[in-house]
C-alpha positions in Angstrom: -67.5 110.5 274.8 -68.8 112.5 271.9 -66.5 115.0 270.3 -67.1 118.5 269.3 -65.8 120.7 266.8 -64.6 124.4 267.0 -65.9 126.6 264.6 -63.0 126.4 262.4 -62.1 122.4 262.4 -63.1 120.4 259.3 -65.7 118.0 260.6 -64.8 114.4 259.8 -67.8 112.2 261.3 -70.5 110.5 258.9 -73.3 111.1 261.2 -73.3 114.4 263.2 -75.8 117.2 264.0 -76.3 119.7 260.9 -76.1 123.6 261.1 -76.3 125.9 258.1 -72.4 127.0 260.0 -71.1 123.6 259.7 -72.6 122.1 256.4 -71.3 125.5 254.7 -68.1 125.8 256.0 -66.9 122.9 258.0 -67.2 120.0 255.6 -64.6 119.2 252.9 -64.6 116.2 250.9 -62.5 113.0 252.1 -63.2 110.7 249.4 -61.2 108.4 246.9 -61.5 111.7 244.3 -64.6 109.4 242.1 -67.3 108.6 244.4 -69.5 111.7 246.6 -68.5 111.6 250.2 -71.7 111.2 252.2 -72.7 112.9 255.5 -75.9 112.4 257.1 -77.5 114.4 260.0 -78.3 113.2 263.0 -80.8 115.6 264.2 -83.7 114.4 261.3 -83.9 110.9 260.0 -83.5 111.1 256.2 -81.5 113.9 255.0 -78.3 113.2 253.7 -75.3 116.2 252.0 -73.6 115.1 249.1 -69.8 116.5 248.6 -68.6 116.1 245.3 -64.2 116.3 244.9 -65.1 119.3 242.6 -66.3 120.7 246.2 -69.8 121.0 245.2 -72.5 120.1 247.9 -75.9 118.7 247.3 -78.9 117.7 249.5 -80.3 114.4 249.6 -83.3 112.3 251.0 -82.5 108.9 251.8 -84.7 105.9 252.6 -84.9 102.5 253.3 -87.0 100.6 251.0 -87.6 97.1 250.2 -86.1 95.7 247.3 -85.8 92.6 245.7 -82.3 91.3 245.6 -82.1 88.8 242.1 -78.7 87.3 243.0 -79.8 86.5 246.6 -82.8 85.8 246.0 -83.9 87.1 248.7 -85.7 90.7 249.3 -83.7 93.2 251.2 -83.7 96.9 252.7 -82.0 98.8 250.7 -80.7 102.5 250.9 -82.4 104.8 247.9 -81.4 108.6 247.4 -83.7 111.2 246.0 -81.8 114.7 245.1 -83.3 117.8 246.9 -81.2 120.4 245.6 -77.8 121.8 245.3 -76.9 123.6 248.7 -76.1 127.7 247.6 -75.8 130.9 249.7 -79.6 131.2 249.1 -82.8 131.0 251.5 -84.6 128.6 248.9 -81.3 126.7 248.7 -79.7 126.3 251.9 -79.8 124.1 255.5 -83.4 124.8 256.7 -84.8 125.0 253.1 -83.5 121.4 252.8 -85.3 120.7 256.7 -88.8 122.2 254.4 -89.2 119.8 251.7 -87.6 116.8 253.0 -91.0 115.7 254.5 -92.2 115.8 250.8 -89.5 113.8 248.9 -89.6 111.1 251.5 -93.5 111.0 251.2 -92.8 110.8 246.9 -90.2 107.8 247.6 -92.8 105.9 249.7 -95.2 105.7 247.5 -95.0 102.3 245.1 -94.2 102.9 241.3 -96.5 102.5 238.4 -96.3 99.4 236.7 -95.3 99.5 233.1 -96.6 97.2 230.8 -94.6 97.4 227.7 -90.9 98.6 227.6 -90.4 101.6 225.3 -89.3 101.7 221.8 -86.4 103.4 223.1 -85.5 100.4 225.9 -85.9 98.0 222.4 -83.6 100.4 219.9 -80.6 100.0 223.0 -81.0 96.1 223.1 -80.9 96.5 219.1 -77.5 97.7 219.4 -76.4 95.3 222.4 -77.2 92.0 220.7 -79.0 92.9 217.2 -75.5 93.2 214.6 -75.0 89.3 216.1 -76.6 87.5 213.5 -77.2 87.7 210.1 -78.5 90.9 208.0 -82.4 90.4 207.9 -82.4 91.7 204.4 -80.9 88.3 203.2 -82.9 86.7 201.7 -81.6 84.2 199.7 -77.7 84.1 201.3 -77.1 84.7 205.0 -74.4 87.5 205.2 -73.0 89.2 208.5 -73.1 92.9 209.1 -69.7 94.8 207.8 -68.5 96.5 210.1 -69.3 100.0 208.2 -72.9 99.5 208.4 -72.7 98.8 212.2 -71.4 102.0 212.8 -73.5 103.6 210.4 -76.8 102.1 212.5 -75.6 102.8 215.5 -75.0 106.4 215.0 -78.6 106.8 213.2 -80.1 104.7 216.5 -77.7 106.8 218.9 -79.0 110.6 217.4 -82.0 110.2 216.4 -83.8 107.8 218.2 -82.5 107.7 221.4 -81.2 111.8 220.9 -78.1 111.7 221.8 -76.6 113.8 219.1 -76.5 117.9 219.4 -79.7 120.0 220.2 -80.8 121.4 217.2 -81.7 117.6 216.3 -83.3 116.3 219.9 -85.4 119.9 219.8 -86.6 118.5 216.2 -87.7 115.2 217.2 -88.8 116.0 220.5 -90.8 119.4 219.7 -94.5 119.1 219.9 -96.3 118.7 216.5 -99.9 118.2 215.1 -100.2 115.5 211.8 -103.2 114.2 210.5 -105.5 116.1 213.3 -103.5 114.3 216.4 -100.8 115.8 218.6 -97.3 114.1 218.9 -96.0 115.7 222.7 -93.0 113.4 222.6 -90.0 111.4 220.4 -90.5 108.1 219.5 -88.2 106.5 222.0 -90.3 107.7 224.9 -93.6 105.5 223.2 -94.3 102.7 224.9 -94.5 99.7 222.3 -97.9 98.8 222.7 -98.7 102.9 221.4 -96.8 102.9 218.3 -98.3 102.7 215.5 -98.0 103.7 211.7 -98.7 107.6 212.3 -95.8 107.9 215.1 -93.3 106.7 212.5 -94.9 109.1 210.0 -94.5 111.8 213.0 -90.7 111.2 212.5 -90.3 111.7 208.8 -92.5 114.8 209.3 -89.9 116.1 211.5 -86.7 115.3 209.6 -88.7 116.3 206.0 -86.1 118.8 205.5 -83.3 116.1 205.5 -85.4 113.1 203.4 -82.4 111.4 202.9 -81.8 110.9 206.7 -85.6 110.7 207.4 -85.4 107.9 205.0 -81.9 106.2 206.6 -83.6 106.9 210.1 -87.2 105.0 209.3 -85.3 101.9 207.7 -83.6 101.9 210.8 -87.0 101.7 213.0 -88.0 98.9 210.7 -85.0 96.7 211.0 -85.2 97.2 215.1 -88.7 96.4 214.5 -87.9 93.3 211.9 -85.2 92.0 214.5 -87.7 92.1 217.3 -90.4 90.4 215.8 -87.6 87.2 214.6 -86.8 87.0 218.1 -90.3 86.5 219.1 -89.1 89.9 221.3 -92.6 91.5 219.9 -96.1 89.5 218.6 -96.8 92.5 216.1 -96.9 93.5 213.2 -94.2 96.3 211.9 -95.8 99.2 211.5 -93.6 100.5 209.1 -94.4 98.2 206.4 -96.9 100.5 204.5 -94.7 103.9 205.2 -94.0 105.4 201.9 -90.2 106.6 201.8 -89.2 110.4 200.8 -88.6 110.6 197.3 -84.9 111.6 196.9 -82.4 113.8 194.6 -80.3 111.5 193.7 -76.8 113.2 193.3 -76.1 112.0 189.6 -73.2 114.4 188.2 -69.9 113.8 186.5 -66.8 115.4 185.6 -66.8 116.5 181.8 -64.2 115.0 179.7 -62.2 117.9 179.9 -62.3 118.0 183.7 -61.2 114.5 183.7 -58.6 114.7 181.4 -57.2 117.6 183.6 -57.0 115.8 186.6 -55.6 112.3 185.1 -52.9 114.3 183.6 -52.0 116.6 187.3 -52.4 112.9 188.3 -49.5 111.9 186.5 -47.6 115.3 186.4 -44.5 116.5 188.5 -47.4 117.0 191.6 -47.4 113.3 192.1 -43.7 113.2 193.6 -44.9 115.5 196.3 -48.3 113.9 196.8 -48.0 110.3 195.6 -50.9 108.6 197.7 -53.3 111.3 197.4 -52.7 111.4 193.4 -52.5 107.5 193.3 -56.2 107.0 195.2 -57.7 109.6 192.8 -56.4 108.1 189.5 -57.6 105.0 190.8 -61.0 106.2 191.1 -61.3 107.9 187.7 -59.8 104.7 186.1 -61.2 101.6 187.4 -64.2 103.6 189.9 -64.1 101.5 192.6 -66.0 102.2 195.7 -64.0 105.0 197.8 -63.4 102.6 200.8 -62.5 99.5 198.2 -59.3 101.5 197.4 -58.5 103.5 201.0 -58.6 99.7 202.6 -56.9 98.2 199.7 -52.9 95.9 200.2 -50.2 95.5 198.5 -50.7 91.7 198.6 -52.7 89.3 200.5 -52.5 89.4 204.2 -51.3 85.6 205.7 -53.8 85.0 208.6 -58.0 85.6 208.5 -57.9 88.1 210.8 -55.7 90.4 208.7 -57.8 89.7 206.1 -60.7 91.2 207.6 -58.9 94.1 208.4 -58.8 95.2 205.2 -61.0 95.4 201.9 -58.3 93.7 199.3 -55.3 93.3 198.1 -53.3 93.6 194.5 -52.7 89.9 193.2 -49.3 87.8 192.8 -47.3 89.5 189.9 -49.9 92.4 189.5 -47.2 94.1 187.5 -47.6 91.3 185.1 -51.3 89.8 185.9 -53.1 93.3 186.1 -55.7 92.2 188.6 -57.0 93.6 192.2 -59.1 91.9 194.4 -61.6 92.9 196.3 -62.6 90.6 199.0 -65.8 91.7 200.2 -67.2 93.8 198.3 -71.0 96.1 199.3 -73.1 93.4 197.4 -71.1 91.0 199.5 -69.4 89.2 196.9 -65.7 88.8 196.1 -64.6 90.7 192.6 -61.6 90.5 190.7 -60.3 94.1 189.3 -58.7 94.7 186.1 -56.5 97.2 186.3 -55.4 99.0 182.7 -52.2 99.8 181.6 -52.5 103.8 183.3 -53.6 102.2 186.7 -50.5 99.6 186.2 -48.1 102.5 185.9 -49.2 104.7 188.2 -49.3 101.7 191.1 -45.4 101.6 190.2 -44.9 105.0 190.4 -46.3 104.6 193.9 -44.1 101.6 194.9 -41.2 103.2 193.9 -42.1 106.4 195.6 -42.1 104.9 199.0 -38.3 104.2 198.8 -37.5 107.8 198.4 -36.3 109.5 201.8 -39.6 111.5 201.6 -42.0 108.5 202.2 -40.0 106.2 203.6 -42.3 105.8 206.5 -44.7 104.0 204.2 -42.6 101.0 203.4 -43.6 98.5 206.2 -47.0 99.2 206.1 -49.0 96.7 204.4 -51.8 99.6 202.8 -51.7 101.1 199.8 -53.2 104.4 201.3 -51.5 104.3 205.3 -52.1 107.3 207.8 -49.1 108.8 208.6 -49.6 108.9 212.2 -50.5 105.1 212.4 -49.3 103.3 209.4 -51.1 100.0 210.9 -54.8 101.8 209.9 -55.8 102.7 206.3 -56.0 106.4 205.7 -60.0 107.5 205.1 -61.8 110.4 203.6 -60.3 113.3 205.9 -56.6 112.1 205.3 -57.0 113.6 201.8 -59.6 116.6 202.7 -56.3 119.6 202.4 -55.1 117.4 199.4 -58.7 117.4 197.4 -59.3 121.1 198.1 -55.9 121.8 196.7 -56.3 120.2 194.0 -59.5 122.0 193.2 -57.5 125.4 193.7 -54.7 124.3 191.2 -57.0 123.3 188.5 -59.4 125.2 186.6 -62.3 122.8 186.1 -65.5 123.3 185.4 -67.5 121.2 188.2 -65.5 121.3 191.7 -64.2 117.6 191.6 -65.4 115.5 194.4 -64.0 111.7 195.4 -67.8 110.5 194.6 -67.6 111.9 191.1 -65.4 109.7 190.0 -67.6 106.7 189.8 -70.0 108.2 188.4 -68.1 109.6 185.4 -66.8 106.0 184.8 -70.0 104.6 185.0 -71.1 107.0 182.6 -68.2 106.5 180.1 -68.2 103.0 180.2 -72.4 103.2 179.5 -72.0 105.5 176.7 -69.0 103.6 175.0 -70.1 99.8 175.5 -73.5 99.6 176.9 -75.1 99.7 180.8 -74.7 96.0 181.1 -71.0 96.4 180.7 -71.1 99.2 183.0 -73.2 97.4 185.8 -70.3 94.3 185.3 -67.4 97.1 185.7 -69.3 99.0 188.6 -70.1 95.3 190.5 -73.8 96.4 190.5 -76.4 93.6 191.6 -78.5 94.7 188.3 -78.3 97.5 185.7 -81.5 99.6 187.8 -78.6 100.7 189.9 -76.2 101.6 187.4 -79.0 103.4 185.8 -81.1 105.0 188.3 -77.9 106.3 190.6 -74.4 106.5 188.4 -75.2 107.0 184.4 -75.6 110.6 184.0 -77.2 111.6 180.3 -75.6 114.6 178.4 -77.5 117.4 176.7 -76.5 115.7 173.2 -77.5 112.5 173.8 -80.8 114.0 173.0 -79.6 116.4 170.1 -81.8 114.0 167.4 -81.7 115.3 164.0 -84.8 114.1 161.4 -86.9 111.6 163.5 -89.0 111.0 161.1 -86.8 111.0 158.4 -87.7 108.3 156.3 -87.7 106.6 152.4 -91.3 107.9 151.6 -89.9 108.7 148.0 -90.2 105.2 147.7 -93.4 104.6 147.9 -94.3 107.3 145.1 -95.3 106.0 141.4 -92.6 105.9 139.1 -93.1 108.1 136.4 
């Protein structure tokens, strides 16, 4: 016997005849709270309401196609839904508006889908990051290394925004706005391309649209190439990679230092009364200005060697047996991917024991069992990074009065250039764990003014040559 419904009951049925009185007011949702609870009218084959826990209710058509089932192996009728529209208190939007353009939908559905031929470059970029940080670096050449961890992330976000746009929308509008270069129109981003389109002008399409960021547009098309270089090892692709012959943005390379005043002002708040209230922060920048390490050498830096391998990998290295006595760090992995042993001078000695013994005051007892140098205070299991010393930096740029607002980065760059002027740029390439002095050169000596203050060039003995008379 079939049942029927006042006007005021909550219909419960799957399957029942729809009215704009009963799909409106006489459905409520009565699923798990995750999945849409689906009703389907009985009156017309194919039209389907949606309601979502949040209560929202949305028209679907469904069909039965035939689809091929891989794990069966078998092919198999299966139930596809096509959205209509969200169901409103509208005449475009409601019941018999749905009834309208059902016809149409399921006509669209039946109809059999274009065949790609190629996937697109953004289909590749997402394998990329599934299965492309597995192997070795394909910049190796000579020695295989394995991607650190740092530059994982560091691709992945690049890959993530700005190729497959999932950052904010000021950058998708960018890469996705309609452009003209060279006399041809780019409608689309690159991740939309199929593979078989792209060529050397679509990657030059990008960098035109990220030319007001070259260091990104330049981060962004070494990215392309190394999807491109991965896919082509793993016979993914029979191409060629079209962005061999792109020529990269020429960048400002950020090459300041702190004067010698400057830097003689902060070593010396470094080692001040300050330090007992902000003994890591002070310690970390100390560090930097005496033996400029890397930033993320010293944040990830231990006491003293972890026991097992995994622990070891945790963390970028640790202070040596007896480093009291021994004056030595050691950095275990280091960006040229190669172990280095760290002198540490007599300053960087003292201040490391001022931070020992500072961790068994009352104050910053919480720091004793952790095994870093630099802990987070909320998790003293995790190094502390750049933002657990952003209030500390910007105070000590309001307590001192220096001439060029001291930034972590600064640091090795004023060692670098110290060490250059005093004992030469190969010295300061060997101290700076450079792979060759072009680096040290081109990105961390910076020239003074007076280096080029050159009195009598041509001064010479000429009086010599003169007859004696």
């Amino acid at each position: 016997m079939k049942r029927t419904y006042n006007k005021r009951e909550n219909i419960t049925d799957t399957t029942f005849d729809f009215t704009q009185q009963k799909v409106q007011y006489q459905i409520q949702y009565q699923g798990n709270g995750k999945a849409p609870d689906k009703r389907y009218d009985k009156s017309i084959q194919g039209l389907c309401l949606f309601v979502y826990p949040s209560g929202i209710k949305t028209f679907y058509a469904v069909r039965f196609l035939e689809q091929y089932n891989k794990k069966k192996n078998r092919t198999e009728k299966n139930a596809v839904y096509k959205k209509i529209f969200r169901m409103e208190d509208h005449p475009q939007r409601n019941y018999a508006a749905a009834k309208l353009e059902l016809p149409n939908i399921l006509s669209r559905m039946a109809l059999p889908k274009e065949k790609k031929d190629e996937k697109t470059f953004g289909a590749l970029a997402k394998e990329f990051i599934k299965s492309g940080f597995g192997g070795f670096r394909l910049m190796d050449k000579s020695d295989k290394h394995e991607y650190k961890q740092t530059t994982i992330d560091k691709y992945t976000k690049l890959i993530n925004t700005y190729i497959l746009l999932k950052g904010g929308q000021k950058i998708r509008d960018r890469l996705s706005a309609v452009i003209t270069f060279e006399d041809r129109v780019s409608s689309k981003p690159l991740k939309d391309y199929a593979i078989n389109e792209i060529d050397q002008w679509h990657i030059e399409c990008v960098q035109t649209r990220l030319k007001d960021t070259k260091t990104t547009a330049n981060d962004v098309v070494k990215v392309i190439s190394i999807i491109y270089s991965w896919s082509i090892k793993k016979k993914k692709l029979k191409i060629s990679n079209p962005v061999a012959n792109i020529t990269k943005f020429r960048e400002n390379k950020i090459k300041i230092k702190m004067s010698d005043v400057d830097r003689d002002k902060i070593l010396d708040y470094c080692s001040s009364k300050a330090f007992d209230f902000f003994p890591r922060f002070l310690t970390y920048v100390a560090l930097l200005m005496l033996i400029g390490k890397r930033e993320i050498e010293l944040l990830e830096c231990c006491w003293k060697e972890p026991i097992t391998q995994k622990e070891k990998e945790a963390c970028s290295g640790w202070l040596v047996n007896n480093w009291q006595k021994e004056k030595y760090m050691y950095l275990r992995d280091t960006k040229n991917r190669k172990p280095e042993r760290v002198y540490l001078d007599t300053r960087s000695i003292e201040i490391l024991k001022r931070l020992e013994r500072s961790r068994f005051t009352d104050k910053n007892a919480w720091a004793v069992e952790s095994k870093f140098l630099f802990p987070q205070r909320k998790n003293i299991n995790l190094p502390a990074t750049y933002s657990s010393f952003r209030k500390n930096l910007d105070r000590l740029n309001n307590v001192l009065d220096l001439e060029t607002r001291f930034l972590f980065k600064y640091a090795r760059k004023t060692f670098g250039s110290y060490i250059s002027a005093r004992f030469g740029i190969e010295r300061a390439a060997s101290k700076l764990n450079h792979s060759s002095t072009k680096v040290t050169k081109d990105h961390y000596i910076v020239p003074e003014d007076k280096d080029n203050e050159i009195e009598d060039v041509y001064e010479s003995n000429v009086e010599r040559f003169r007859k004696v008379e």
